[in-house]
C-alpha positions as CSV (number, residue, x, y, z in Angstrom):
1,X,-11.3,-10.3,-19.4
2,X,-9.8,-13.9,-20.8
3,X,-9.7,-16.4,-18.4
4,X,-5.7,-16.8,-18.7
5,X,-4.7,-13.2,-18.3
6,X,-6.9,-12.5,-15.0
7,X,-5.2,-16.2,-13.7
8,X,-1.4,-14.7,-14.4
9,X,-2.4,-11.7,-12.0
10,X,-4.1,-13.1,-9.6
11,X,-0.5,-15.5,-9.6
12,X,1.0,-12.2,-9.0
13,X,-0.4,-12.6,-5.4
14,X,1.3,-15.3,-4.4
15,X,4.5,-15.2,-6.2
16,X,7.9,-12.3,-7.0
17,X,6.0,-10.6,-9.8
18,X,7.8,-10.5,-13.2
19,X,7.9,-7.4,-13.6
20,X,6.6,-3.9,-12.1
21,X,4.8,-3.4,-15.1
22,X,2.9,-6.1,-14.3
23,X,2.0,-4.7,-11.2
24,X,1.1,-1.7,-12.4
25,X,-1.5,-3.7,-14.6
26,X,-2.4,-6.1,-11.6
27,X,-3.8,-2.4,-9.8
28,X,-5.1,-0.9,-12.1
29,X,-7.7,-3.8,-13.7
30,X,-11.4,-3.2,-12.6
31,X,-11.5,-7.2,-12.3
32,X,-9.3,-7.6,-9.8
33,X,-11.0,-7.6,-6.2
34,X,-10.4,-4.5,-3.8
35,X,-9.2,-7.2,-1.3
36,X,-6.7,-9.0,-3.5
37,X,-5.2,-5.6,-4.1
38,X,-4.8,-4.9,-0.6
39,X,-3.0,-8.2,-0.1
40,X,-0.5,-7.6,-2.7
41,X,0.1,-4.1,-1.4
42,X,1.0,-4.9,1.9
43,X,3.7,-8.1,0.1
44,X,5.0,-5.5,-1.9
45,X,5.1,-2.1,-0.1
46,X,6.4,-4.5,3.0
47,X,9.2,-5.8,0.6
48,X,10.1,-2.3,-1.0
49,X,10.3,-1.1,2.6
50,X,12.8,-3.6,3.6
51,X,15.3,-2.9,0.9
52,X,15.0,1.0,1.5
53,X,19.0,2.1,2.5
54,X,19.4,2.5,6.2
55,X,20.7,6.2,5.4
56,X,17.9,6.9,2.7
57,X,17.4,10.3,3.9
58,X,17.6,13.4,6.1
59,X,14.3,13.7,7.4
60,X,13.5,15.3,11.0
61,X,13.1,12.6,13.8
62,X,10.8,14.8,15.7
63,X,7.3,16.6,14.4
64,X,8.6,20.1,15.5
65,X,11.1,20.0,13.0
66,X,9.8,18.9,9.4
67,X,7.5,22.6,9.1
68,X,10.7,24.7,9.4
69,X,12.6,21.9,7.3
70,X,10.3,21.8,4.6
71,X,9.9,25.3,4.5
72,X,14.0,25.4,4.3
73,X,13.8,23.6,1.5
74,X,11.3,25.2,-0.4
75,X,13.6,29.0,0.2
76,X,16.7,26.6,-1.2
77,X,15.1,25.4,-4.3
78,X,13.0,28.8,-5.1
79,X,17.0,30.0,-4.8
80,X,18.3,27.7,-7.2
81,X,15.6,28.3,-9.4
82,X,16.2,32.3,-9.7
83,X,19.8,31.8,-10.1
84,X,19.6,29.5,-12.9
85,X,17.2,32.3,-14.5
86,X,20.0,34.7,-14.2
87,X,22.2,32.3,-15.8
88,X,19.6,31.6,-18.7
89,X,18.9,35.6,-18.7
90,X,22.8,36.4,-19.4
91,X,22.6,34.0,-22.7
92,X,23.2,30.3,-20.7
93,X,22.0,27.2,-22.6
94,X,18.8,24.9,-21.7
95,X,19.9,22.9,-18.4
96,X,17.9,19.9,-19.2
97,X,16.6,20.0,-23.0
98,X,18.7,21.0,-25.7
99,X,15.8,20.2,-28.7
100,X,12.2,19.3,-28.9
101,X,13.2,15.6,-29.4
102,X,14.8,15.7,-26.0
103,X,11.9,16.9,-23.9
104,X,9.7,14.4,-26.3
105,X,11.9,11.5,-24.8
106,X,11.5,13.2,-21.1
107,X,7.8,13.2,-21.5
108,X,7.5,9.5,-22.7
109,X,9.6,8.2,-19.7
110,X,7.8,10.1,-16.7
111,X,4.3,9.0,-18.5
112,X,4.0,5.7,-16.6
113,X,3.9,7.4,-13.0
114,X,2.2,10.8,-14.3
115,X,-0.8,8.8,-15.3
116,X,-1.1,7.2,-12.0
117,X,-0.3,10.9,-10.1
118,X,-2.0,11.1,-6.8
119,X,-3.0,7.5,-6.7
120,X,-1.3,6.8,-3.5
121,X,-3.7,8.4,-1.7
122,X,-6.8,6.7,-2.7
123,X,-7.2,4.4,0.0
124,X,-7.3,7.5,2.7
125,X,-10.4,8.2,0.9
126,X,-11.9,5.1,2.8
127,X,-12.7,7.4,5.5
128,X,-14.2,10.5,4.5
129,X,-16.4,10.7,7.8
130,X,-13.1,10.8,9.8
131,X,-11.9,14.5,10.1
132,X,-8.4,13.9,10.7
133,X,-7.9,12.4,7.2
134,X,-10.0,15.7,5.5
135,X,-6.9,16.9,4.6
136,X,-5.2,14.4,2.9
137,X,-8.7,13.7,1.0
138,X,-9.0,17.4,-0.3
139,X,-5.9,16.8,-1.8
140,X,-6.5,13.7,-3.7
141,X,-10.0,15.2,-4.8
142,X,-7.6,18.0,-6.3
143,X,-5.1,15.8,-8.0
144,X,-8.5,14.7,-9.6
145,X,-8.9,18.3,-10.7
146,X,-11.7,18.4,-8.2
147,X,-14.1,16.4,-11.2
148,X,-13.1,18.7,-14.4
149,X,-11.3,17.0,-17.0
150,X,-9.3,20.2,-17.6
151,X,-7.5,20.1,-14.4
152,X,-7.5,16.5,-13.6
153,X,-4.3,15.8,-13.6
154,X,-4.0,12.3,-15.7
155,X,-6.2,13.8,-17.9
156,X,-3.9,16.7,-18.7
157,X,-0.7,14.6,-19.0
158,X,-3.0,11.9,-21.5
159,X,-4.1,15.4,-23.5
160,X,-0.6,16.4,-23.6
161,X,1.1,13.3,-24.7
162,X,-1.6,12.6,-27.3
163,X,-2.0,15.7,-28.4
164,X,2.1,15.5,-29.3
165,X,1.7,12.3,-30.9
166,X,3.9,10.4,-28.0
167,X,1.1,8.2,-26.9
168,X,2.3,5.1,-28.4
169,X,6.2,5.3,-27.7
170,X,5.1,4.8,-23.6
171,X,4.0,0.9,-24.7
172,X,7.7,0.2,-25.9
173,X,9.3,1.6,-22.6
174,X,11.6,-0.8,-20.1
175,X,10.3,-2.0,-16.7
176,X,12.1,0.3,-14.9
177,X,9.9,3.4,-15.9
178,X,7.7,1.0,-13.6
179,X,9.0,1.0,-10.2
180,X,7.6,4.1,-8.8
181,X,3.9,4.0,-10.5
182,X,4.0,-0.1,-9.3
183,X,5.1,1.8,-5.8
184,X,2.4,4.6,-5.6
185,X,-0.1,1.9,-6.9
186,X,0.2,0.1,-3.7
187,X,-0.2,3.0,-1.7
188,X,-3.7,3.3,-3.4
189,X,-4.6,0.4,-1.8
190,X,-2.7,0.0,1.2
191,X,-4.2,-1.5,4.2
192,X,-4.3,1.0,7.3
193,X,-1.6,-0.3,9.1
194,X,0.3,2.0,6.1
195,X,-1.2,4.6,6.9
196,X,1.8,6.4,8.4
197,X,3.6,5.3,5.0
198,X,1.1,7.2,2.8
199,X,1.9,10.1,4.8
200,X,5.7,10.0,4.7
201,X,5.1,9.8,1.0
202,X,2.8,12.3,0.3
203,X,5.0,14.9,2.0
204,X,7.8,13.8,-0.1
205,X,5.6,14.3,-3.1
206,X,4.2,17.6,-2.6
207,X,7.6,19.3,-2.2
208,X,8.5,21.6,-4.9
209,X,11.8,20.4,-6.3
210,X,14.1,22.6,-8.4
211,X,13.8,20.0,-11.7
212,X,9.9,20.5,-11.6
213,X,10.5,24.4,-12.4
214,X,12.9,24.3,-14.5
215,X,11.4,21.5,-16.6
216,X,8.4,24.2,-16.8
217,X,10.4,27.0,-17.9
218,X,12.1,24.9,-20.1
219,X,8.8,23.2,-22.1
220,X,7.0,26.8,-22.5
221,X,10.4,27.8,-23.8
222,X,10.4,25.1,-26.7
223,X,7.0,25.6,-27.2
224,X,5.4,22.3,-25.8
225,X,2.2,23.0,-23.5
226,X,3.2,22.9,-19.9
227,X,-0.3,23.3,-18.3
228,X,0.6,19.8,-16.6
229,X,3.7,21.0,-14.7
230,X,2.8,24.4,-14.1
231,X,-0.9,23.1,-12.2
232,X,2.3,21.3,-9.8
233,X,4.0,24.6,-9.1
234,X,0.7,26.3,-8.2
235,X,-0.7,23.9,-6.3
236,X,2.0,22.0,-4.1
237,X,2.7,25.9,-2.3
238,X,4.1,25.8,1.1
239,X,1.2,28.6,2.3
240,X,-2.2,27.4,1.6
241,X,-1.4,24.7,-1.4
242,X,-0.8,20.9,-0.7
243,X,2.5,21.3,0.7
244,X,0.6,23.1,3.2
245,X,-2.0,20.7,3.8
246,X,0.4,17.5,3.8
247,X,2.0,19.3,6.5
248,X,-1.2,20.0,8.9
249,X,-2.7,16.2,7.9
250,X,0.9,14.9,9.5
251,X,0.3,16.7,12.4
252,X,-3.3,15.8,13.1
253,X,-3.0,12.1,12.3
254,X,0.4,12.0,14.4
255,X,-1.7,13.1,17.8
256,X,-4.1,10.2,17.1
257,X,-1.0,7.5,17.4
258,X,0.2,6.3,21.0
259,X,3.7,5.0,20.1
260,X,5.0,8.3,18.7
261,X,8.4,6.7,17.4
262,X,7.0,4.0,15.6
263,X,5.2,6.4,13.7
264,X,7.5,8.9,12.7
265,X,9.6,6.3,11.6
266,X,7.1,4.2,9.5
267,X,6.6,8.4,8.1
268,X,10.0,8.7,7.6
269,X,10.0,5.1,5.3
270,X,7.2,6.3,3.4
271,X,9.0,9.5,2.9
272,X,12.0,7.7,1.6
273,X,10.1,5.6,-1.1
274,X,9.7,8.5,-3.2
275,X,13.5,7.5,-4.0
276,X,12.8,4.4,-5.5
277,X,12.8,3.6,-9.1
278,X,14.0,6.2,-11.7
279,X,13.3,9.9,-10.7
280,X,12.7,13.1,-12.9
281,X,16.6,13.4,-12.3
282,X,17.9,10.4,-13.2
283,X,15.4,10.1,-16.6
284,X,16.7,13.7,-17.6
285,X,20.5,12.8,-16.5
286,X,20.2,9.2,-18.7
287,X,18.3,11.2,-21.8
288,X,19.6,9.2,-25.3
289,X,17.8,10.5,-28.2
290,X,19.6,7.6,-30.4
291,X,17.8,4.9,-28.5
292,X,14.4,6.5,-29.3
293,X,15.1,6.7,-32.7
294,X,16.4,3.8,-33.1
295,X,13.4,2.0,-31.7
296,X,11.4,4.2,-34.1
297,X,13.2,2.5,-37.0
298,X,13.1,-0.9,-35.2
299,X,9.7,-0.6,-35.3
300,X,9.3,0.8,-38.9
301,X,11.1,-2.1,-40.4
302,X,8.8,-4.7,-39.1
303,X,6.9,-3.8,-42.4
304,X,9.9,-2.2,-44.7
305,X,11.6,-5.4,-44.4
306,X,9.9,-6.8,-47.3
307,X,9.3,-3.7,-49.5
308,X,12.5,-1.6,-50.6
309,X,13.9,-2.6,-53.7
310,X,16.7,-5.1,-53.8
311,X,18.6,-2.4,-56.6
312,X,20.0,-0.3,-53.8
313,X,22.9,-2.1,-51.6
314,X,24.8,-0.4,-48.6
315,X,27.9,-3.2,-47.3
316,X,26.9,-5.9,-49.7
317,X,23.4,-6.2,-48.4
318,X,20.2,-5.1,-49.4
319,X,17.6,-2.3,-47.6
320,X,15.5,-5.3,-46.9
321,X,18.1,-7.8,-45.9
322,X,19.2,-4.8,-43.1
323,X,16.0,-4.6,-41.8
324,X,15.1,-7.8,-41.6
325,X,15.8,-8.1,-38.3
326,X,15.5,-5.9,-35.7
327,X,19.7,-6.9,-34.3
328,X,20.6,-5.6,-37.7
329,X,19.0,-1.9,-37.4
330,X,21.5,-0.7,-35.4
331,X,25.0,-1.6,-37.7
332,X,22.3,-0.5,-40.6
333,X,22.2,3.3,-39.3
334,X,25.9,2.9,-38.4
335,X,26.3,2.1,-41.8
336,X,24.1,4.9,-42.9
337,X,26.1,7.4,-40.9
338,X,29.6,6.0,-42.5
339,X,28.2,6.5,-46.3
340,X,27.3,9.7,-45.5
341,X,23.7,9.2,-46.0
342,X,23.2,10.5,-42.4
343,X,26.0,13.6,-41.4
344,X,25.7,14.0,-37.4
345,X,25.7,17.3,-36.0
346,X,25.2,19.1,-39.0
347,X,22.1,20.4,-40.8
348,X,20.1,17.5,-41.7
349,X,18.9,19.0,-44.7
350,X,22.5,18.0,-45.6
351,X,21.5,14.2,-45.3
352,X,20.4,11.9,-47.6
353,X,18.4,10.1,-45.2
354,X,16.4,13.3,-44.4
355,X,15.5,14.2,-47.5
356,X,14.4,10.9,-48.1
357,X,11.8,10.9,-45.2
358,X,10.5,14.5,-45.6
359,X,11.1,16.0,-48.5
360,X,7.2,15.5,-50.9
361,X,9.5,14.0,-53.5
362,X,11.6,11.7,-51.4
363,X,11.0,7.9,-51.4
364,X,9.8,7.6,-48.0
365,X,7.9,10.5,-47.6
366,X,5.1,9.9,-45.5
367,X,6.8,7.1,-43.7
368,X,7.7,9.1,-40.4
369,X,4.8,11.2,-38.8
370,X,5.8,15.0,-37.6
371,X,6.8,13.7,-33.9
372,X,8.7,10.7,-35.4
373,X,10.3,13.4,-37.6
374,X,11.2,15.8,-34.9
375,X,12.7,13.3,-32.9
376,X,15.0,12.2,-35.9
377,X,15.6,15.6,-36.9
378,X,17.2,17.1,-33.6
379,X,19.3,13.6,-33.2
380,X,21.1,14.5,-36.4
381,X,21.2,18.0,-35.5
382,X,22.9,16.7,-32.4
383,X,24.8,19.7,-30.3
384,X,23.8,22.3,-33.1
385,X,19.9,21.6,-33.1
386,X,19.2,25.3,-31.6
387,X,20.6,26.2,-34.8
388,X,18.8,24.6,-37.2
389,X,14.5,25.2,-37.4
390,X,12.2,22.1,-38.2
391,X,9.4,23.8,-39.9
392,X,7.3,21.4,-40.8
393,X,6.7,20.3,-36.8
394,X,4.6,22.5,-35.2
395,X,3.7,22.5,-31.6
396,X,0.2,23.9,-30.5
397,X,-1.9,23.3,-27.4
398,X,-5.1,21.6,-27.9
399,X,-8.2,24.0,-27.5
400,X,-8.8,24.7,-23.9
401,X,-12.4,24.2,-24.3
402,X,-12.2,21.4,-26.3
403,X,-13.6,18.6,-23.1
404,X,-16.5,21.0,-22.9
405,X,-17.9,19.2,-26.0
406,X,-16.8,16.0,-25.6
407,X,-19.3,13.1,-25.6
408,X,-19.2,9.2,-25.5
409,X,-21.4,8.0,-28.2
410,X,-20.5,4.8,-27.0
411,X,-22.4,4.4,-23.4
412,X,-22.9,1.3,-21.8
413,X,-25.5,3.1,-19.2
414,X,-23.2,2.6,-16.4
415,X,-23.2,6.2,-16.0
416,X,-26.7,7.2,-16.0
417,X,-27.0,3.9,-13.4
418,X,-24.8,5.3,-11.2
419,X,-26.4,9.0,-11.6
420,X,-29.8,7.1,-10.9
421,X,-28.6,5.4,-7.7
422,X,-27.2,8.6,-6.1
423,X,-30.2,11.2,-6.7
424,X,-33.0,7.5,-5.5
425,X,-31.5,7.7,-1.6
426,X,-30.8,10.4,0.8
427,X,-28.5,8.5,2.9
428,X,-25.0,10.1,2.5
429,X,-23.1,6.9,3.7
430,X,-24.3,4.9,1.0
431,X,-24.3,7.8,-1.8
432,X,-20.2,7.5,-0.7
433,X,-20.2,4.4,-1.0
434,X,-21.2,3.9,-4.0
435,X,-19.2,7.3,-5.7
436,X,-15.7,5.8,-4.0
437,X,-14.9,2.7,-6.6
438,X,-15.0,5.5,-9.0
439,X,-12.4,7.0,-7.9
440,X,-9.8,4.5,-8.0
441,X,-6.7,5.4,-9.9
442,X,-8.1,3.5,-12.9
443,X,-11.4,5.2,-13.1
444,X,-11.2,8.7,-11.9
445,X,-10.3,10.1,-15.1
446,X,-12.8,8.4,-16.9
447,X,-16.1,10.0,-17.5
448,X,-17.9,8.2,-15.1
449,X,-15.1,8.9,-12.7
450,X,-15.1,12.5,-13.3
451,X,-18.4,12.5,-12.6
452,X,-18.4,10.6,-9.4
453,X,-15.8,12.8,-8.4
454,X,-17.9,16.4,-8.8
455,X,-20.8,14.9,-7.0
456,X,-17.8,13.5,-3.8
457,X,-16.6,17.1,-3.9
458,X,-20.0,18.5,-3.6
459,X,-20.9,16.2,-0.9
460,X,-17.6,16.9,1.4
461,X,-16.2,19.7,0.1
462,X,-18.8,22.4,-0.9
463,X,-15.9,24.9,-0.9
464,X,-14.2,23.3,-3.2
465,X,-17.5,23.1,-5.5
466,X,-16.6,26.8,-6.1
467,X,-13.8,26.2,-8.1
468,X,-14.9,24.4,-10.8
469,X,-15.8,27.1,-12.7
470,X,-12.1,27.4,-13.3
471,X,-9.2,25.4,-13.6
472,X,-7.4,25.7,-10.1
């Protein structure tokens, strides 16, 4: 790592970061110390937990309560969820997406805190000879998809974003997609004193909310792969899933603390920074297909600035003098839209500018990929998208099997070090220590981190060894 970038995020220590995304790189760099990362947890979680709204939620104030209120909950959203079927079943519209393009966008925005999913538990996995925490660790060992790459759960949202050609729009996203990765982050490495936090949170996270299954329902329906989201639905169950779990950790980690009230209320604050930075909700709510594609084409002129001929002129200006700069893009596809060489919420067959970029005779065929195309096609489309059919995008899962062949051509031996290191001692506290670094919420997914993972499962959880013949 270069000298000057490790120095800006170590500054990040000792100084209001400049940005959550940032932090989010600050936690997850394999150069940064364990120790430094617990320092800037406890600054940040402590200052995120002093902003959090005195009335931030509606959670019990005794342990009694939160079983039935969760379980409340879950019969209110499973309620919600078969009445909007009904509503879908007598001919109602999409709730969230009304095109492909718009679930693309919804998938690009919740990237940055689905490829950190489960990472706030990582430090609990610290004390794996403690009992009372068994709970909390079987469920970050299955966020990890218990060592398989096909139900690790960052490895399934990576798949799914790559194999829809999205990767690259996440790199171009504003630094408030990172609030709640930079949040979960520092729950990863938490000191213990936020303990109580990380268990607020988690049973925040492994609710089932209503948006989760219709956001399923909703992806199978427009053919996108929704493996990732329907692994949430199974797993997060109020009887035996993590729901389940969160609920029994609470209770056994609550009988272990003296001042009762402090507790619940440092659980309660966890609880409530779930709410920070932008939810599912909000992203879906705020959805703006026209900024994406717009950033497509801001990006696209970069190069076309210098190549269009100077023959064609749209408002006295050329192609390249209207992409020359990126403030310009935007009057430019106003412009576009007034001459008629884009016709909103109509057919886009009907416009100039699409048969330009996908027809094999147009000018700038070849320009846009299939995703970039989709995205453009069902912002023209507009209201009437459901109407039109883009043929030429077409959505297929990856091959299931497909990680059973992968291999890294590429090894620097760290693996077959580690393998070396675990099978040369017998002495289960240091085989441990030595698996746990690889679980870290940069590593796990990796394949040295899936395989540290399989042999921590098979260590403390021989159950769970059982299941990874099969995705869970």
């Amino acid at each position: 790592m270069p000298v000057a970038v490790k120095e800006k995020l170590l500054d990040l220590l000792d100084k209001n970061h400049q940005s959550y995304c940032d932090l989010v790189t600050f936690f997850l760099d394999s150069n940064i110390s364990t120790p430094d990362k617990e320092r800037k947890a406890s600054i940040f979680l402590k200052r995120e937990i002093h902003t959090l709204n005195s009335s931030y939620s509606n959670f019990p104030s005794t342990l009694g309560e939160i079983h039935q209120w969760i379980v409340n909950n879950n019969k209110i959203q499973c309620h919600e969820y078969q009445l909007y079927k009904e509503r879908r079943n007598r001919g109602a519209e999409r709730k969230y997406f009304k095109n492909v393009g718009q679930a693309f966008e919804f998938l690009i925005e919740v990237a940055p805190v689905k490829r950190v999913d489960g990472s706030w538990l990582y430090s609990i996995v610290h004390y794996w000879n403690d009992p009372v925490f068994r709970d909390l660790i079987q469920i970050y060992v299955e966020e990890l998809g218990l060592g398989l790459a096909k139900s690790n759960h960052v490895c399934l949202f990576d798949d799914l974003l790559f194999n829809l050609g999205l990767e690259h729009f996440v790199l171009e996203l504003e630094d408030e997609y990172y609030h709640q990765p930079a949040i979960q982050l520092a729950l990863a490495y938490a000191p213990p004193e936020f303990i109580p936090e990380i268990i607020g949170f988690n049973l925040g996270y492994e609710q089932l909310p209503l948006h989760l299954l219709i956001t399923n329902y909703e992806l199978k329906e427009l053919g996108i792969n929704s493996q990732y989201f329907n692994l949430h639905i199974t797993i997060d169950n109020i009887d035996n899933g993590h729901a389940n779990l969160s609920i029994k950790a609470l209770e056994k980690i609550y009988s272990k603390f003296k001042d009762k009230d402090s507790f619940m209320n440092k659980v309660k604050a966890g609880f409530a920074l779930n709410n920070k930075g932008l939810a599912s909700l909000q992203i879906i709510k705020n959805l703006n297909l026209e900024a994406l594609v717009l950033k497509i084409l801001k990006r696209k002129a970069l190069v076309g600035n210098v190549i269009h001929s100077d023959k064609c002129k749209l408002n006295n200006k050329s192609i390249n003098e209207w992409l020359s700069t990126p403030d310009l893009v935007e009057e430019f596809v106003e412009v576009l839209i007034e001459k008629q060489w884009i016709k909103m919420d109509k057919n886009p067959e009907e416009s100039r500018f699409w048969q330009l970029i996908s027809h094999e005779d147009g000018k700038m065929y070849g320009v846009f990929n299939s995703t970039e195309k989709q995205i453009i096609y069902d912002w023209i489309a507009g209201e009437h998208s459901k109407h039109f059919d883009l043929n030429t995008q077409k959505i297929t899962p990856a091959d299931k099997n497909k990680n059973d062949f992968m291999f890294s051509y590429l090894s620097d031996g760290e693996l077959e070090e580690i393998q070396h290191q675990i099978s040369a001692t017998g002495n289960l506290a240091m085989k441990m220590n030595k698996l746990l670094p690889y679980l870290a919420p940069h590593a796990h997914h990796s394949e040295i981190g899936l395989w540290c993972t399989q042999r921590f499962v098979n260590f403390l959880f021989p159950f769970l060894s059982d299941k990874n013949s099969s995705p869970h």
